[in-house]
C-alpha positions as CSV (number, residue, x, y, z in Angstrom):
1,X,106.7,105.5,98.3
2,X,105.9,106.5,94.8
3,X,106.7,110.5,95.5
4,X,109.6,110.0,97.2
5,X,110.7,107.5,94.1
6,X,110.2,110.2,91.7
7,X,112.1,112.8,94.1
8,X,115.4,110.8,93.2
9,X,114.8,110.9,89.2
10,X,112.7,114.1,89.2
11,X,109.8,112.1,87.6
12,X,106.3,113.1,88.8
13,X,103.9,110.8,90.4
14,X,101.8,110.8,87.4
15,X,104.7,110.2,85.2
16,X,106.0,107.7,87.4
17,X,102.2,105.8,87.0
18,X,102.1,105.9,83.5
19,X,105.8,104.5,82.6
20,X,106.3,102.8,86.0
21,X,108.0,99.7,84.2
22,X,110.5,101.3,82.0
23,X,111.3,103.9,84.8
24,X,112.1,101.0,87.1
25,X,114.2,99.5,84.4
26,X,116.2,102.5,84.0
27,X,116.6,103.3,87.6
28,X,118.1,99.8,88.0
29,X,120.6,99.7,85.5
30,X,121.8,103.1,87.2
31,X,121.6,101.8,90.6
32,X,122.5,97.9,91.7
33,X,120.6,96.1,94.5
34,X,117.7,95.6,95.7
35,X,114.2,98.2,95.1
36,X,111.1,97.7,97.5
37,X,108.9,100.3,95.8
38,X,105.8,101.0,98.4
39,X,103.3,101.2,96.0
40,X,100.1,99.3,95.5
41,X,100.8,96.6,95.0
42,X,104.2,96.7,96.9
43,X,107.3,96.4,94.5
44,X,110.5,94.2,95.1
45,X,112.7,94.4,92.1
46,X,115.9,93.2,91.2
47,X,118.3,91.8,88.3
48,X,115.6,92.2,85.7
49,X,113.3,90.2,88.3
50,X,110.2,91.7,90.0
51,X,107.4,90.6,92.1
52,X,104.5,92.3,92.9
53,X,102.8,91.4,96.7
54,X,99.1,92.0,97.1
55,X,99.5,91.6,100.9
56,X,98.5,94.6,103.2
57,X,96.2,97.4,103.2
58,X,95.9,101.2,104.0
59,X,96.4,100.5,107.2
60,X,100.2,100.5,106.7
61,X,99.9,104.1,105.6
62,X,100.5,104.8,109.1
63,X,103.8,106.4,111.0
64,X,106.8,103.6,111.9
65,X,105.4,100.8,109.5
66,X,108.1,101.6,106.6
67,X,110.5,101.2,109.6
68,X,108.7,97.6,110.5
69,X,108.9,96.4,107.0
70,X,112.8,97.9,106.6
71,X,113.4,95.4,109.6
72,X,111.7,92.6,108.6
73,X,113.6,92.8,105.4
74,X,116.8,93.4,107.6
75,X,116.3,90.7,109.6
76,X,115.6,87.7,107.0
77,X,118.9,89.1,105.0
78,X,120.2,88.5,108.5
79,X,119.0,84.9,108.5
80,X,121.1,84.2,105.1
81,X,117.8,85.1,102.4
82,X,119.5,86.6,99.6
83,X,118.3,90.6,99.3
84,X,115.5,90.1,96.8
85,X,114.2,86.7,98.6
86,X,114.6,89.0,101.8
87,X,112.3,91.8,100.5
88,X,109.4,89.5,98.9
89,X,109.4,87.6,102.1
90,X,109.6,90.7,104.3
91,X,106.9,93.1,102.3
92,X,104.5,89.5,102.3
93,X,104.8,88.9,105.9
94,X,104.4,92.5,107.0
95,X,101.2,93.0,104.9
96,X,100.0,89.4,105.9
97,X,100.0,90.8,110.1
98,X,98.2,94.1,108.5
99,X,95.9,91.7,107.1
100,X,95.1,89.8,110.0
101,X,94.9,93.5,112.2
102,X,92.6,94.4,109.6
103,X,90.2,91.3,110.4
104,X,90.6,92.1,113.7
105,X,90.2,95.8,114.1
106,X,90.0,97.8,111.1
107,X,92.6,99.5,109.4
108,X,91.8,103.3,111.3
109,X,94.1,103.9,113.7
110,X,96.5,100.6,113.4
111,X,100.0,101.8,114.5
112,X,103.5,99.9,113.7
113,X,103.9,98.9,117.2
114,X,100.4,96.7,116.6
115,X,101.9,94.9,113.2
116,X,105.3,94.3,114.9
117,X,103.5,92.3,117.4
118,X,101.5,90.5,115.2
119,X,104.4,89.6,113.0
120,X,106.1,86.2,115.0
121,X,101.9,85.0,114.1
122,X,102.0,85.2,110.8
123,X,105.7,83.8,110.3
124,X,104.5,80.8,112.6
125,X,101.7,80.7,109.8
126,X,103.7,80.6,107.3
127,X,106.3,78.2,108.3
128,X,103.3,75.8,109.4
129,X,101.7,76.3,106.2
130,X,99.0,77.4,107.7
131,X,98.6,81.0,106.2
């Protein structure tokens, strides 16, 4: 989350908005690995790379779903993905079942239990081409 970003540099939210890129930049250089910034859009960086994922919607802003997407990433590192391929696969994936929850039921009330079930869907989906 963008406050909880700033918290580790002391940057405010609004400074954090208006230099996001060369704040990033900075923090990497400081810190190696891996960064999955929830922001919109969601934030994987690392090396100098970045990728932006449009996936999801404000129904993740909702108690446990951090958790879900830290396991999702967990899990495809566990499958061999290399960290970064890891996060862009795991932030797309966990917005794609918030997607299709949101289709379903609305975003109001949608709880991480609800987009961890949906998730073996949408990776069927995506391995079938189909999403």
């Amino acid at each position: 989350h963008l406050g909880e970003f700033g918290k580790i540099g002391a940057q405010s939210t609004l400074e954090l908005k208006d230099n996001f890129i060369s704040i990033i930049e900075e923090f990497m250089v400081q810190y190696e690995g891996t960064l999955v910034l929830k922001t919109t859009p969601v934030s994987v960086v690392h090396n100098g790379q970045g990728s932006l994922n449009t996936s999801g919607n404000q129904g993740l802003a909702s108690a446990g779903t951090g958790d879900v997407l830290a396991g999702c990433i967990g899990s495809f590192m566990a499958q061999g993905l290399a960290p970064f391929d890891a996060g862009k696969l795991g932030v797309f994936i966990h917005g794609k079942a918030a997607d299709s929850l949101m289709v379903q039921t609305g975003y109001r009330g949608m709880t991480a239990t609800e987009v961890i079930n949906k998730i073996p869907t949408v990776i069927r989906q995506y391995e079938t081409g189909s999403l």
